[in-house]
C-alpha positions as CSV (number, residue, x, y, z in Angstrom):
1,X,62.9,-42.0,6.3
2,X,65.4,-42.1,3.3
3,X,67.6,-39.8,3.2
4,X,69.5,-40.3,-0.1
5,X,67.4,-37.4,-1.2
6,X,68.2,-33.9,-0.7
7,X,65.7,-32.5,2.5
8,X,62.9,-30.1,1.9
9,X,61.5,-28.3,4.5
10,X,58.1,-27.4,5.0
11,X,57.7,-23.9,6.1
12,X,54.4,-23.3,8.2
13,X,53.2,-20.4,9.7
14,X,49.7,-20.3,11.9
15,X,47.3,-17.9,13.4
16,X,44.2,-18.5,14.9
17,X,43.9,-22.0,13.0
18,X,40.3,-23.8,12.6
19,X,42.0,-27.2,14.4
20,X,39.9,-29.3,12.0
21,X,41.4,-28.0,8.9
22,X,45.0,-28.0,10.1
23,X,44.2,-31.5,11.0
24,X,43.7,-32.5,7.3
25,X,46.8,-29.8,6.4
26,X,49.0,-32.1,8.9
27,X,47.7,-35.4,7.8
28,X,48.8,-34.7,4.1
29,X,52.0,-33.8,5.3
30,X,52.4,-36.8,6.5
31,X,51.2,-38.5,3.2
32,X,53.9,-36.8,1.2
33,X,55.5,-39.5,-1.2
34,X,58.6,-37.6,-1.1
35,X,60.7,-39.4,2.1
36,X,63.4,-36.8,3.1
37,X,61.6,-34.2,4.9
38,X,61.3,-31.7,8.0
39,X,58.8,-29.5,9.2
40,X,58.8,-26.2,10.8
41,X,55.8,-24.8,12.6
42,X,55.9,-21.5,14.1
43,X,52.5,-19.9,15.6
44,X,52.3,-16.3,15.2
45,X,51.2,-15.8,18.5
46,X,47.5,-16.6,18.5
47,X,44.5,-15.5,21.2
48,X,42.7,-17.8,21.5
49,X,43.7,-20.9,19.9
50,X,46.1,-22.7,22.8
51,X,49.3,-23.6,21.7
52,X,49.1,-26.8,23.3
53,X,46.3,-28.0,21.1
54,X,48.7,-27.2,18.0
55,X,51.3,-28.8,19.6
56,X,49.5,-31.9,20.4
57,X,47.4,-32.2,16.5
58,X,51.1,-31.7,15.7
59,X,52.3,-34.7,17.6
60,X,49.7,-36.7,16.9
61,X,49.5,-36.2,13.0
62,X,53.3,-35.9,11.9
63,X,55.2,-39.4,12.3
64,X,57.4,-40.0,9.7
65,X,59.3,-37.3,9.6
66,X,60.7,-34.8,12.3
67,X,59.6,-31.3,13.2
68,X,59.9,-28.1,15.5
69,X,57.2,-26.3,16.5
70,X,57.6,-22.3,18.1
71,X,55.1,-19.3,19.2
72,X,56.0,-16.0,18.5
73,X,56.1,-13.8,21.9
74,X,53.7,-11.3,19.9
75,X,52.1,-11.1,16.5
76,X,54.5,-10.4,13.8
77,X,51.7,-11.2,10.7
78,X,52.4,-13.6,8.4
79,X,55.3,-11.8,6.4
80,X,57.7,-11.5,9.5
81,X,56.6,-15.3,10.5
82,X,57.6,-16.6,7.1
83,X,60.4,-14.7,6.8
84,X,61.8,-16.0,10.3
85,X,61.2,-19.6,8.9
86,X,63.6,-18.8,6.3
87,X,65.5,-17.3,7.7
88,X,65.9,-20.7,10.7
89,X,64.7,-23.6,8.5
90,X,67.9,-25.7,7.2
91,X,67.7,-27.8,3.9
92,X,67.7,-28.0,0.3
93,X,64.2,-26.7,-0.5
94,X,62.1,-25.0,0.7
95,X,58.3,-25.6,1.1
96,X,56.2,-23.0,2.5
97,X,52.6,-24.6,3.5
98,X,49.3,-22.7,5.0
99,X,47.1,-24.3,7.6
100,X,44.0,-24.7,6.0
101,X,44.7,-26.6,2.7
102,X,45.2,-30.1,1.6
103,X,48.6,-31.2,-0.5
104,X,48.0,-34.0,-2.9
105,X,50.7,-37.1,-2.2
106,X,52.9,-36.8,-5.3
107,X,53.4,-32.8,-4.6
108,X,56.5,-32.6,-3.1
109,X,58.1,-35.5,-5.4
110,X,56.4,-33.6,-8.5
111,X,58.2,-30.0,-7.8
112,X,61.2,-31.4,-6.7
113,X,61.6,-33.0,-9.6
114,X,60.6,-30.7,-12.5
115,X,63.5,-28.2,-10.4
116,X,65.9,-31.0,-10.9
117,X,65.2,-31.6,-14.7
118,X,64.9,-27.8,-15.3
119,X,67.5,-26.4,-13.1
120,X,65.1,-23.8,-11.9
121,X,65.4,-22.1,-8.1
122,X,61.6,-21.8,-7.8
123,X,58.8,-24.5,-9.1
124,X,54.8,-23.9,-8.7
125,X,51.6,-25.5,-9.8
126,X,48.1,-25.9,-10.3
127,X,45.6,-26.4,-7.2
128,X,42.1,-27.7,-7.1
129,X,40.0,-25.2,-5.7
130,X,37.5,-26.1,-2.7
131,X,35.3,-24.4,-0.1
132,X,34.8,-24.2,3.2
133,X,33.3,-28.0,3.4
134,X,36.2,-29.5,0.9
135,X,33.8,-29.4,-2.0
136,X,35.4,-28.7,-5.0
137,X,34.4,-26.2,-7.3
138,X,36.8,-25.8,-10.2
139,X,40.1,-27.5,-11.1
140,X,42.0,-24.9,-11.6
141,X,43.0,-21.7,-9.9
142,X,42.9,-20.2,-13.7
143,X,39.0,-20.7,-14.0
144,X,38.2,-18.6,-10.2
145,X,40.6,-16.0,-11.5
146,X,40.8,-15.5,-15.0
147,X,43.7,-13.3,-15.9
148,X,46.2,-15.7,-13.6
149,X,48.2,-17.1,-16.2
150,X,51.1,-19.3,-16.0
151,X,54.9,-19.1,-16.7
152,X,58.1,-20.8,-17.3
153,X,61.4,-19.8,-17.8
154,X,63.7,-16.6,-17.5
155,X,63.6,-13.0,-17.5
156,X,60.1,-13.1,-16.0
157,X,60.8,-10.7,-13.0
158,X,59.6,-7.9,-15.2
159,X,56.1,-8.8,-15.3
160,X,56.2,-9.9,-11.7
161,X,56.8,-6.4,-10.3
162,X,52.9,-6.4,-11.3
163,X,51.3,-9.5,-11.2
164,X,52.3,-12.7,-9.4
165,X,51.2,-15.9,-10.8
166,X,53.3,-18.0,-8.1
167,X,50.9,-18.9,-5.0
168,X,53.1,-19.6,-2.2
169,X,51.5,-23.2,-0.9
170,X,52.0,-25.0,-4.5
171,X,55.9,-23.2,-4.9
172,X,58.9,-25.2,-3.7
173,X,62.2,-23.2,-4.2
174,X,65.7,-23.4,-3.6
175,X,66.6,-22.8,-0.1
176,X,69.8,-20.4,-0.4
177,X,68.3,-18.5,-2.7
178,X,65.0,-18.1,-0.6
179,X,67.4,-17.2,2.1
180,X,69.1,-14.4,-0.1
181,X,66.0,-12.4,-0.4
182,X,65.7,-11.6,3.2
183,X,64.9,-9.2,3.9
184,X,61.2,-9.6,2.4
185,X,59.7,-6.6,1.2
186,X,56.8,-5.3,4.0
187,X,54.7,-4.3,1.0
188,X,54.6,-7.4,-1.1
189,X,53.0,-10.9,0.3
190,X,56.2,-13.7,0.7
191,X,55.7,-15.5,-2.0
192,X,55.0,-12.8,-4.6
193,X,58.9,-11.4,-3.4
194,X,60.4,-14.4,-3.6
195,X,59.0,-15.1,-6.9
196,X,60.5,-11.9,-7.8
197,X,63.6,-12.6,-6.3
198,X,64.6,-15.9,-7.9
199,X,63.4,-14.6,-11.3
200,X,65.8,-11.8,-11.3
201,X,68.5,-14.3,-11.1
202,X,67.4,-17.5,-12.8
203,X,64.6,-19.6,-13.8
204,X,60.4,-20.4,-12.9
205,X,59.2,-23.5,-14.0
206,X,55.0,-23.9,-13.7
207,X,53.6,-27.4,-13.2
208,X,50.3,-26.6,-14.5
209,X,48.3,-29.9,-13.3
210,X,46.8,-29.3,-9.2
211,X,48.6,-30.7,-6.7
212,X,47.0,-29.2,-3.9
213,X,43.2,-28.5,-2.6
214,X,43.2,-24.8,-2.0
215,X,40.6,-24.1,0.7
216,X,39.1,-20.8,-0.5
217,X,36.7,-19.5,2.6
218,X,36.1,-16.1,2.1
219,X,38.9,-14.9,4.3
220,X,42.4,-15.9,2.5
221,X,44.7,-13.2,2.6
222,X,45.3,-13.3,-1.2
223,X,41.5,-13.3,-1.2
224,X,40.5,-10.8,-4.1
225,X,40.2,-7.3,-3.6
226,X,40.8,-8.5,0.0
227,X,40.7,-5.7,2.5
228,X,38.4,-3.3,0.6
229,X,35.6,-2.2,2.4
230,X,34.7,0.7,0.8
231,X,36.5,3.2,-1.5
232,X,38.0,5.0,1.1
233,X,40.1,1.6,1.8
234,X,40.4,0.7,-1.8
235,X,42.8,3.6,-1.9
236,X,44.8,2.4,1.1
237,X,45.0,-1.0,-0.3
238,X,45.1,-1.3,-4.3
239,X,47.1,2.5,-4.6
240,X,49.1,3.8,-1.2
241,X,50.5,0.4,-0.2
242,X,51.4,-0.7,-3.9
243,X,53.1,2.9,-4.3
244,X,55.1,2.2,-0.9
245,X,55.8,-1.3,-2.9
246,X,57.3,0.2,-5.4
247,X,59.7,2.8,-3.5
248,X,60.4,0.2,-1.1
249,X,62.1,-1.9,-4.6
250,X,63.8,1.4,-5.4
251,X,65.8,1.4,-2.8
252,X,66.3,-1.7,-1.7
253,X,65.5,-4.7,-4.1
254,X,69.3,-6.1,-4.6
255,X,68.9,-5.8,-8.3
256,X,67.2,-2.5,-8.4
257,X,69.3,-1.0,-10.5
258,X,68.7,-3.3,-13.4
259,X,65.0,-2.9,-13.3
260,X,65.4,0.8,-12.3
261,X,63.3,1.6,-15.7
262,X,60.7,-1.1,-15.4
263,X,60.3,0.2,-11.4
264,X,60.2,3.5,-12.3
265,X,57.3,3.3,-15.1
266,X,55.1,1.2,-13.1
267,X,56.0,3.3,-10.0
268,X,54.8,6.6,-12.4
269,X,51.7,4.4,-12.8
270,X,50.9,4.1,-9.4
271,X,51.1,7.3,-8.7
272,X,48.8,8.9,-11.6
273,X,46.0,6.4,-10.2
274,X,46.0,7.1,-6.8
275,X,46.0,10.9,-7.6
276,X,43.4,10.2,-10.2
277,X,41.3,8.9,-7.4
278,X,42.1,11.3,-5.3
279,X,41.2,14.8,-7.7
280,X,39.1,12.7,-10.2
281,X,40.8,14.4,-13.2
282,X,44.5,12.2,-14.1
283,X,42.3,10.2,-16.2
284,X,45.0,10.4,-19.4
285,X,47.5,9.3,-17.2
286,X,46.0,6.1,-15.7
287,X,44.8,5.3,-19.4
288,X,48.6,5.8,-21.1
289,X,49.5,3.0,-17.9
290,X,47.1,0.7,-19.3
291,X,49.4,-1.5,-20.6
292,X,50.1,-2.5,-16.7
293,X,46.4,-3.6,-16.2
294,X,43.6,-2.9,-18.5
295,X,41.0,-4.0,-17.1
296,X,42.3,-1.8,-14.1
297,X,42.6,1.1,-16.0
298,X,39.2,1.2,-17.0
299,X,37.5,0.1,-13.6
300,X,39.6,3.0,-11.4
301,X,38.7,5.9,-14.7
302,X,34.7,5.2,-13.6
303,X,35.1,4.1,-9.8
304,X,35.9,7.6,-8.6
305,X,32.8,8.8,-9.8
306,X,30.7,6.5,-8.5
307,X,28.0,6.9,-5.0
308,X,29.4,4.3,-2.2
309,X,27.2,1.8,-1.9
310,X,27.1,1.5,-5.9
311,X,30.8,1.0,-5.9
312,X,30.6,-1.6,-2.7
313,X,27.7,-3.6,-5.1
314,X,30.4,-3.8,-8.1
315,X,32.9,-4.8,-5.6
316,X,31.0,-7.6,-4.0
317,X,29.6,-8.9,-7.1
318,X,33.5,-9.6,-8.1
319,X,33.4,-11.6,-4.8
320,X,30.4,-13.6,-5.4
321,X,31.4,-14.2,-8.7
322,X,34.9,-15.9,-7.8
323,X,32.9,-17.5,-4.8
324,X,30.3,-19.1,-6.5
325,X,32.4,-20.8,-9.3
């Protein structure tokens, strides 16, 4: 293993893993072109996948490189697990890796080097997109989801209090400043907060070329509309927990007071569309927002109104419709 380089870490968190697609996770690992690396494993206390079997696939896949492996005493979610392996894991860079997809070679050697030529904290890419089976089925996350769009540079934290365009198994970023934003935010998924985080204090560089196979299965946790299964849980999900979000930042984000305005507005935002689905009658208020998220606008000023199952038909057509591409 050279170790002229500076280390990255590779950040993985498990629950209840399918052992044959953590097999092909592990074995790319291990075919990282990048030599100065170290991988940290920590299973979030799963029923009924032994830890020994992790352990072993472990031992058995990763032999270039060294690696620790843990088990939470009870299930902390993935959040609280990530957030432990950053706040334990030691390096330069950090690489925070799922268990069910597949990183191309060159990725690691690809990021790390667009953060050195750029001076970024926080470098993402592109991913193939696959199924279940590893078929692919686009070649780019952009086609499945059509309003993620790509960025690069500074001063992009703004938009990120919104929308996140960094997906946490293509980002490598720099490990102190990772460490820095722990605590995570309960209300935002790790790597939408520390996308925040390091674009409130420097730059985002997007490699827009895959560089790994995203395994999308139908039950990814930044699945879309994941967690909706019916309106009464679209509320919890897509307006109470993003309202919590956002007084969560108010009084605790480190640089709150900078965005204090941009929190505040979005924040207002929130809060007119959850009451507008509540009494059916905020309408004006959700439609001034719309700036935030047309296409949202519009969707939540008719879904109110609409019987259950028509709304649940509407909502798994969206489904289908990034599943089948």
């Amino acid at each position: 293993m050279e170790t002229g380089k500076p280390q990255i870490s590779i950040l993985m968190a498990v629950y209840e893993p399918r052992l044959d697609w953590l097999r092909e996770q592990l074995q790319s690992l291990e075919e990282q072109t990048y030599s100065h690396l170290r991988l940290y494993i920590w299973d979030d206390c799963s029923p009924t996948v032994p830890f020994e079997e992790v352990e072993g696939l472990v031992k058995e896949c990763i032999r270039s490189f060294p690696y620790e492996i843990r088990r939470n005493e009870e299930n902390l979610g993935s959040n609280l697990t990530f957030q432990r392996l950053t706040q334990e894991a030691e390096g330069k860079y950090f690489a925070y890796c799922d268990q069910d997809d597949v990183w191309l070679p060159e990725k690691l050697t690809v990021l790390q080097g667009e953060i050195e030529k750029s001076g970024a904290l926080l470098a993402c890419s592109d991913m193939f997109i696959v199924d279940g089976d590893g078929r692919q089925k686009a070649d780019s996350i952009t086609k499945v989801r059509k309003r993620h769009c790509f960025r690069n540079g500074e001063n992009l934290a703004e938009g990120l209090l919104i929308s996140n365009f960094v997906t946490g198994c293509t980002m490598l970023v720099d490990a102190a400043a990772a460490k820095a934003a722990v605590p995570f935010c309960p209300y935002m998924i790790h790597d939408h907060y520390i996308a925040l985080y390091c674009a409130a204090i420097g730059k985002i560089v997007s490699v827009e070329r895959p560089l790994i196979r995203y395994r999308m299965h139908g039950n990814n946790q930044s699945q879309i509309l994941a967690g909706v299964l019916d309106k009464a849980s679209y509320a919890s999900v897509r307006l109470e927990y993003p309202s919590l979000k956002f007084q969560w930042l108010r009084e605790n984000f480190p640089f709150r007071s900078e965005f204090e305005s941009a929190i505040h507005q979005r924040q207002e935002w929130m809060e007119a569309r959850r009451r507008n689905w509540v009494r059916k009658g905020n309408w004006s208020a959700v439609w001034r927002g719309r700036k935030f998220g047309l296409q949202t606008a519009l969707f939540e000023l008719a879904a109110p109104w609409l019987p259950e199952r028509l709304f649940m038909w509407i909502i798994q057509c969206i489904r289908k419709k990034e599943q089948s591409l």
